[in-house]
C-alpha positions in Angstrom: 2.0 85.2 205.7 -1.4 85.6 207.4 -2.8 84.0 209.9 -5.7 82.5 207.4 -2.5 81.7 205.4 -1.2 79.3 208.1 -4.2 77.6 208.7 -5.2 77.0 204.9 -1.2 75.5 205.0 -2.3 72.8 207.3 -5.5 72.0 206.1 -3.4 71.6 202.5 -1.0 69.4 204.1 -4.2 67.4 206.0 -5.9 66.4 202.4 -2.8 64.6 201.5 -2.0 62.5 203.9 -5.3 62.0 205.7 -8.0 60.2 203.3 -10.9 61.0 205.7 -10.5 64.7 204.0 -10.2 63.9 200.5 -13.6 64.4 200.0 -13.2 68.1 201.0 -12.4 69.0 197.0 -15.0 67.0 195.7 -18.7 68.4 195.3 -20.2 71.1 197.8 -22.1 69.5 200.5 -22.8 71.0 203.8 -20.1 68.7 205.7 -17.7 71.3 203.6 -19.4 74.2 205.0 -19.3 72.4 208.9 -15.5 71.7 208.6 -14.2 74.5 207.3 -15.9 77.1 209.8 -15.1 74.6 212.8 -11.1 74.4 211.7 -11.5 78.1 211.0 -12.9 78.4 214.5 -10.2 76.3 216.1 -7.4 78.6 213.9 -9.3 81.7 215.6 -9.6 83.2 211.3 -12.8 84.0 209.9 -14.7 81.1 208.2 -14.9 83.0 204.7 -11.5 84.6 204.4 -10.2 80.5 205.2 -12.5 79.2 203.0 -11.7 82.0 200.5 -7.8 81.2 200.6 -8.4 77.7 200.8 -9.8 77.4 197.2 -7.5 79.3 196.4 -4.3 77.3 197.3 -6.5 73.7 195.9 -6.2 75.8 192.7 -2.5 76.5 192.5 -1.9 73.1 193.8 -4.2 71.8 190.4 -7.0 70.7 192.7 -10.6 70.8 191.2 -12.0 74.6 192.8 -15.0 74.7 194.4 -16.5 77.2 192.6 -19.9 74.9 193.1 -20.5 76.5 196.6 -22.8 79.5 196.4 -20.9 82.2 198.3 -21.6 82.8 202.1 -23.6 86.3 203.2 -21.7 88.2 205.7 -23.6 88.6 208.8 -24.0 92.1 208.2 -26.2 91.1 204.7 -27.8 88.1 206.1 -31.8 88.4 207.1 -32.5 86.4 210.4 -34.5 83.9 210.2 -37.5 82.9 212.4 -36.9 81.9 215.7 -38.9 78.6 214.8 -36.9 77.9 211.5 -33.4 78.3 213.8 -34.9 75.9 216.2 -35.3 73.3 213.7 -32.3 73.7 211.9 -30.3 73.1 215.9 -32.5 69.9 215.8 -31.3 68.8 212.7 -27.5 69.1 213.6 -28.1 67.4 216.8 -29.5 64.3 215.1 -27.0 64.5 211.8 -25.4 61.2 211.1 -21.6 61.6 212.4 -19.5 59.4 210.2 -16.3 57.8 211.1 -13.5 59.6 212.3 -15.5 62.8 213.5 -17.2 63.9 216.3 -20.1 66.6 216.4 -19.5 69.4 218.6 -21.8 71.9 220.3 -22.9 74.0 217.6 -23.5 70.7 215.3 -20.3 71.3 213.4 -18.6 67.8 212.2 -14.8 67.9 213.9 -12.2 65.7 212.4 -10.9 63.9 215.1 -7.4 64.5 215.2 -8.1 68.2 215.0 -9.9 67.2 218.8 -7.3 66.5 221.7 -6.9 63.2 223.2 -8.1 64.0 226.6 -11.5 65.6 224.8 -11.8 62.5 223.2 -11.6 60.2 226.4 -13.7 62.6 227.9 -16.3 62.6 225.3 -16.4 58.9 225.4 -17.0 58.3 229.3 -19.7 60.9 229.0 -21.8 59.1 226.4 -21.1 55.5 227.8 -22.7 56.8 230.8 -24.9 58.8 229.6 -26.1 55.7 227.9 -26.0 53.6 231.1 -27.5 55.9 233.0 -30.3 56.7 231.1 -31.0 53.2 230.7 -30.9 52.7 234.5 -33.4 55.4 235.2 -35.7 53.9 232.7 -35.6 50.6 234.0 -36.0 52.0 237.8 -39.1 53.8 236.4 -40.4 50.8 235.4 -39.8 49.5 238.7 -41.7 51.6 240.7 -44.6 51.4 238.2 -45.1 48.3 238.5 -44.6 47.6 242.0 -47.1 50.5 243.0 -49.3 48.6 241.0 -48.7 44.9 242.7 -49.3 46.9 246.4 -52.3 48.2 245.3 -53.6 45.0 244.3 -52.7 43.4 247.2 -54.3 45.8 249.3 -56.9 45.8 247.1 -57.7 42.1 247.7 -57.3 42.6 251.0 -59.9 45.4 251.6 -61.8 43.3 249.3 -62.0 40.2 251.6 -62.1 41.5 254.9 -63.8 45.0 254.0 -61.0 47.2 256.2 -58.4 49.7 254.8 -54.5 48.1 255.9 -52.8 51.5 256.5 -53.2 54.6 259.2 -55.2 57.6 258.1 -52.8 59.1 255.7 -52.6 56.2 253.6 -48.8 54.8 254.9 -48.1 51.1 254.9 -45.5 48.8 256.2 -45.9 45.2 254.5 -43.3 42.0 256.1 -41.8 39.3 254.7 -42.9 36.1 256.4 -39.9 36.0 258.3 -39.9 39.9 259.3 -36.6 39.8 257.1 -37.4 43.0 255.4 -40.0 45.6 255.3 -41.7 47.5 252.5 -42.9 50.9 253.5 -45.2 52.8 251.1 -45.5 56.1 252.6 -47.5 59.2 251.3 -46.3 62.8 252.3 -49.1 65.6 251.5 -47.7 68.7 250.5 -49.3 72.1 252.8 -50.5 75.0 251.1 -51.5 78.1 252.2 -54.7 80.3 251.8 -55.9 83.8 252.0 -56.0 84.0 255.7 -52.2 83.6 256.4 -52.0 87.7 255.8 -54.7 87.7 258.5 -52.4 85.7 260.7 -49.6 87.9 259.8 -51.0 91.0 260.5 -52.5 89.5 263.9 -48.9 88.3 265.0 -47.4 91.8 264.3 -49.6 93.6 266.1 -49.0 91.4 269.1 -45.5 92.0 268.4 -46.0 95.9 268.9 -47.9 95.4 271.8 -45.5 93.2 273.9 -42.1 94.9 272.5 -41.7 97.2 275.9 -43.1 94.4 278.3 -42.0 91.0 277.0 -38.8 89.2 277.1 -36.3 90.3 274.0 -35.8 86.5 273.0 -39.8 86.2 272.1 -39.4 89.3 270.0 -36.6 87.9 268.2 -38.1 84.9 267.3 -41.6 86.3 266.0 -39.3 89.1 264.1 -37.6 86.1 262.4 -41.0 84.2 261.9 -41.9 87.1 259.7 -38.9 87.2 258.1 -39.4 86.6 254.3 -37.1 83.4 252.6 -35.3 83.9 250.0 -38.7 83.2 247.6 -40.1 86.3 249.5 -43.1 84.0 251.6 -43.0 83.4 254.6 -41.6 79.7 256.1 -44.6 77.6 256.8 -42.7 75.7 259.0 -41.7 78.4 261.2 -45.2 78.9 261.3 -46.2 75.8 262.6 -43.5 75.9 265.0 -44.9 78.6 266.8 -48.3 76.9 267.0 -46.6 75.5 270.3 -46.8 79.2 272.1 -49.7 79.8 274.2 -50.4 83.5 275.0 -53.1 84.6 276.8 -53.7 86.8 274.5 -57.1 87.4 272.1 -55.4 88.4 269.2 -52.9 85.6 269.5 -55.5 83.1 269.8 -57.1 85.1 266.4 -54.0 84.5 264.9 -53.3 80.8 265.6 -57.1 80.5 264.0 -56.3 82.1 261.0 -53.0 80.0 260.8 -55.1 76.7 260.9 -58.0 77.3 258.6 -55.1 78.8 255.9 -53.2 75.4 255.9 -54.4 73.3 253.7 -53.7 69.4 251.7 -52.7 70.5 248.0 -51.7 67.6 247.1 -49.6 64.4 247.6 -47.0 61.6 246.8 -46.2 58.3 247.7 -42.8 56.5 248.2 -41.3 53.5 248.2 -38.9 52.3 250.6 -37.2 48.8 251.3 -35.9 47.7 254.6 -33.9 44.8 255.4 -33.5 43.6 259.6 -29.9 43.6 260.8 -28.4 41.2 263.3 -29.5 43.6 266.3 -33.0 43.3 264.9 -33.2 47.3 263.3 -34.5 47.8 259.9 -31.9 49.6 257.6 -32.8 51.3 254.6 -31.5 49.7 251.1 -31.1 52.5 249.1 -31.5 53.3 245.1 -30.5 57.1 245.4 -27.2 56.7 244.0 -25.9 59.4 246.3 -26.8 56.9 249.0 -24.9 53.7 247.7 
């Protein structure tokens, strides 16, 4: 007996005493075609040899055959299809109706579910619930921060609007107070550095004073500007380092060219604010009250 034997075996014996697989000898429909290839694949057999001996063995049992199902291509014969027409065909399994007692699995195939393990199915379950949850929770947090964004702005808004000042330091940053200084909201906007053109300029500057002082100056500040102009892992340089060094005065021209270069290539490319809620302990200190999950 084969091994597509064995499997067609159990499937035979499945049809009689599970009614959720009646319908497998009734007319072709692609639920047929989804079943059969995923028991095939969980059997390890190829999905036309077991469909093959399967109609078979409904025929010797008396079952109706299904000789309504157009036969299969073999992957060798079969023409690929466009890479658009495959896409939409994936989105189509995705959003197919799973009916009771069967679960969809990655490939879109329909899985009875006692052919899926119990731990799978537990599994599966807790994912989605969360999944659910979660995705509900990040929407309603969205909202959130929309909408309070909003109510600062028009509070400051009505403020600059009555006394004709801007409430906030030069960057835009905020700290509002409850009456009773019970908690603080801080709305604080970090601008994210760029650099231009004239950082090579810098570069180049900073080696060449690296040549010059190697024999005279002290190893350590050789070190450090070798690992300034060590690339990162993204092959740029680390702007930080850069701005670190910015501390170093050399009496040196082309240092001083190079520091130059450094501050006319940094520049504001943009920004974004944040939210963040602070509620006075017993010792007076503001602590943070989180929504990062991995802070809770």
């Amino acid at each position: 007996m084969t091994k597509a034997d064995i499997a067609v075996e159990g499937m035979i014996k499945r049809i009689g005493t599970d009614p959720r697989l009646a319908y497998l000898v009734g007319p072709a429909t692609q639920t047929y075609m989804d079943l059969t290839d995923a028991y095939a694949e969980i059997k390890g057999v190829d999905p036309d040899v077991f469909r093959q001996s399967f109609e078979a063995a409904l025929q010797v049992q008396r079952l109706p055959a299904r000789k309504d199902i157009p036969a299969r291509k073999s992957q060798t014969e079969a023409k690929p299809q466009p890479r658009k027409e495959q896409k939409s065909m994936k989105t189509a399994q995705v959003a197919i109706e799973v009916p009771a007692g069967f679960r969809q699995n990655g490939k879109g195939h329909l899985v009875p579910e006692h052919l899926i393990s119990p731990v799978e199915q537990m599994t599966d379950d807790l994912v989605t619930e969360l999944a659910a949850k979660w995705r509900s929770l990040s929407e309603t947090i969205a909202e959130f921060k929309q909408t309070t964004f909003g109510d600062v702005h028009a509070l400051l808004g009505t403020i600059n609007e009555e006394f004709q000042v801007k409430k906030g330091g030069e960057k835009g940053n905020v700290q509002l107070f409850s009456y009773n200084g019970g908690y603080k909201l801080l709305v604080a906007v970090n601008e994210k550095i760029g650099v231009g053109p004239e950082l090579q300029a810098c570069l180049e500057k900073i080696r060449e004073c690296v040549q010059v002082w190697k024999e005279g100056a002290k190893p350590e500040l050789i070190v450090l500007l070798d690992e300034l102009l060590a690339p990162n892992g993204k092959g740029s340089v680390s702007i930080g380092k850069l701005l670190e060094v910015k501390r170093y005065k050399f009496d040196s021209d082309d240092w001083r060219m190079a520091m130059k270069a450094l501050d006319e290539s940094l520049r504001v490319v943009g920004s974004k604010q944040y939210l963040r809620l602070y509620e006075r302990n017993e010792s007076g200190a503001y602590i943070a009250i989180p929504l990062d999950i991995a802070a809770l």
